[in-house]
C-alpha positions, 0 to 999 in steps of 0.5 A: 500500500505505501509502495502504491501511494509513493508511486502515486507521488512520483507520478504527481510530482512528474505531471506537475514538472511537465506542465512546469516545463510546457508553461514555460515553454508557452511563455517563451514561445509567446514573447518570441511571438510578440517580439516577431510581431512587433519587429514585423510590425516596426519593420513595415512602419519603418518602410512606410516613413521611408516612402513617406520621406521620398514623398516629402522630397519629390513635394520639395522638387516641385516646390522649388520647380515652381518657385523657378517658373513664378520669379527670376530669382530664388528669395525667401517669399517662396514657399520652399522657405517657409520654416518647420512645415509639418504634413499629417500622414496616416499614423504619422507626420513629417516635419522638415524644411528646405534650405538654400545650400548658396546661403553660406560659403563653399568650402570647395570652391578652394579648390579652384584658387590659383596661388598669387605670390607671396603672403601679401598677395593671398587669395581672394576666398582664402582670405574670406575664409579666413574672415569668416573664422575670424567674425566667428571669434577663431584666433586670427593666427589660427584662423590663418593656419586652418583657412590656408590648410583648407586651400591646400587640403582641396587643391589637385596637388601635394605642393605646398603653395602657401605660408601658414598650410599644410600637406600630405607629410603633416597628416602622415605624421598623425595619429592614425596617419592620413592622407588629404583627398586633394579634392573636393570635400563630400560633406562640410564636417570633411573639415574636421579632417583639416589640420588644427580644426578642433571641435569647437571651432568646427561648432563655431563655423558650421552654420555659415559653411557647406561643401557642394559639388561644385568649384563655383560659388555664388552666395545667394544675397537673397536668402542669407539669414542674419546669423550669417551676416558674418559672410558678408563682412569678411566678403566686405573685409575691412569695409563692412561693419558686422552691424551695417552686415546686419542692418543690410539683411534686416532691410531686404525687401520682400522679394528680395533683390532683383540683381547684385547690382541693386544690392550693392547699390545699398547704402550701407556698401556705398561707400567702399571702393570700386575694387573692394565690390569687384572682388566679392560682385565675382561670388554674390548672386540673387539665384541659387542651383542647390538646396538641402531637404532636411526632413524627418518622418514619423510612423507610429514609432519608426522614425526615418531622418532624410536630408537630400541635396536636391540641384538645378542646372537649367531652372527647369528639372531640379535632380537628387544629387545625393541623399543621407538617411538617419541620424538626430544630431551631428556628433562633433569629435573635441579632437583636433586634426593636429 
């Protein structure tokens, strides 16, 4: 009899350690479940805002199509300029905004700088870079430094042409050792890679730079924002004060300038002298061929960040010259290039 019921027990003890383990089982098999439904679900939502987000960008196109088609010039009174647009979308929305690429200074345009002789002949544009940095309150012996590296880290050779840049044997010195591209820039932070250009003085100059695929420069008077009236003052350098700079931005018409022309006819630049308006009339404009859609879509919770590099040559057909997914914020290394 006790034989009988200690069996009994050990049968009991093996069901309870079986459901045991096939709850456990269940469990399991339930939370993979969820996750597989949740990573399937996450995995579509994120394919929607990416649709979404070449929706946004083809939006964009025909925006900027037709600001082309309704005035000669490209101003801020356009509808691609309005500021943080967002757009409903089922489940969603995005926000973003259009912003004109030939409202700051082109980097590779350097590359197109032939050497002049001697330091008190340094180029026209490497000076203005220079400026710039300076109006940015970069030390003026480094701005010098890092503003003729640039000229050197962009041009098509490996000689040193000028007094304070550097070339390939200071970058194979470093640690790890590199090499400079002696080409065009792909994207504005290639700047970082530039000798002496630390984090916070890339963090200083980052509003007012870009690097576009071109040599060319033309900055858009039209569309420049008060922030980045330093441009202009080192353009103007020494005749044009950082406060006429801003007082020339603030009073813009509407529509903007209708030529270089008119805008140099402005009060506040009446005063410089034939030569100093020659110099910068070369890189000013009242149009623009390039733009940046900076743009990020929401789905539910799968968030997509597109920014598109959108180009005109004609101001008939605007074309995708590039695009970049992902990311919140540029992360900017403290480490300088030295």
């Amino acid at each position: 009899m006790a034989s009988h019921q200690h069996q009994r027990g050990v049968a009991l003890l093996i069901v309870l350690m079986l459901l045991a383990i096939m709850t456990t089982i269940a469990a399991s098999m339930s939370e993979r479940l969820l996750l597989q439904f949740q990573r399937g679900s996450n995995q579509i939502n994120y394919q929607q805002a990416y649709w979404y987000s070449l929706g946004v960008e083809a939006l964009a196109e025909i925006g900027i199509k037709q600001s082309y088609e309704d005035d000669d010039t490209i101003n801020l009174s356009q509808p691609w300029a309005i500021k943080d647009q967002v757009y409903p979308l089922d489940y969603g929305q995005a926000a973003g905004r259009i912003i004109d690429k030939q409202a700051c200074f082109n980097l590779n345009v350097l590359a197109s700088v032939q050497s002049s002789g001697g330091e008190t002949n340094r180029p026209y544009l490497v000076r203005v870079f220079q400026r710039l940095m300076e109006e940015k309150e970069v030390e003026p012996y480094q701005s010098e430094v890092i503003a003729d590296s640039t000229w050197e880290y962009v041009d098509s050779d490996s000689t040193v042409r000028s007094s304070s840049g550097v070339e390939d044997s200071t970058y194979e010195g470093m640690k790890p050792p590199y090499l400079p591209p002696n080409g065009w820039m792909a994207d504005a932070s290639e700047l970082r890679a530039v000798y002496q250009v630390s984090g916070d003085i890339y963090q200083k100059i980052a509003p007012m730079i870009c690097a576009l695929p071109t040599d060319d420069w033309r900055l858009n008077v039209n569309t420049i924002e008060i922030e980045q009236a330093p441009i202009l003052v080192a353009m103007f350098s020494p005749n044009l004060s950082s406060s006429d700079a801003v007082q020339l931005i603030e009073k813009r018409p509407f529509d903007g300038w209708d030529s270089v022309d008119e805008f140099l006819s402005e009060s506040e630049l009446a005063g410089l002298s034939d030569d100093v308006k020659k110099n910068a009339k070369g890189y000013l404009g009242v149009d623009s061929s390039f733009f940046e859609l900076d743009v990020q879509v929401l789905v539910d919770e799968s968030r997509v960040r597109l920014r598109s590099l959108l180009q005109s040559t004609d101001r008939k057909t605007v074309t995708v010259v590039r695009r970049r997914f992902g990311g919140i914020s540029e992360r900017v290394s403290d480490r300088s290039a030295e």
